[in-house]
N, C-alpha and C positions, 0 to 999 in steps of 0.2 A: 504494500500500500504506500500510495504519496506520506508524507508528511503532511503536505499543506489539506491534506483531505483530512488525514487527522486532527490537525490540530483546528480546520475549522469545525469537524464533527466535536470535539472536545469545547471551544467556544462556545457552541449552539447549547450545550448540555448544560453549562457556568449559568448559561443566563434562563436555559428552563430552569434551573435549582433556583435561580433570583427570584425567577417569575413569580413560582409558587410560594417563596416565604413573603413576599411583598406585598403580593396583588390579591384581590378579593374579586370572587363571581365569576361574570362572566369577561372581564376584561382577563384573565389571568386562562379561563379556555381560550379568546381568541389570540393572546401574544402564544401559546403552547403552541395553536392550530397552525399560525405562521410561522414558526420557526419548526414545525415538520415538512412544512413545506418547503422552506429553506435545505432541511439537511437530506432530504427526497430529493431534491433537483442536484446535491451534492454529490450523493450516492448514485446517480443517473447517470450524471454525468462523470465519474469518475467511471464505473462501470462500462461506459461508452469508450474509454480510451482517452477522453478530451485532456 
């Protein structure tokens, strides 16, 4: 695996663990919902070669 896949997979995770002690309801599902969407398009495109 890249580094840089890692360490942006590791970033995304830093700030769902923020997310969840900080944020309340539903703002705190939709920061989670987007940043799997971020590390989805990460893993895609890592997987792809890119």
């Amino acid at each position: 695996m890249k580094p840089k896949y890692l360490a942006a997979l590791g970033f995304y995770a830093v700030l769902a663990l923020l997310a969840g002690f900080t944020l309340d309801g539903v703002f705190r599902i939709a920061v989670w919902i987007f940043l799997l969407g971020l590390a989805a398009k990460i893993w895609i495109a890592n997987a792809a070669g890119w």
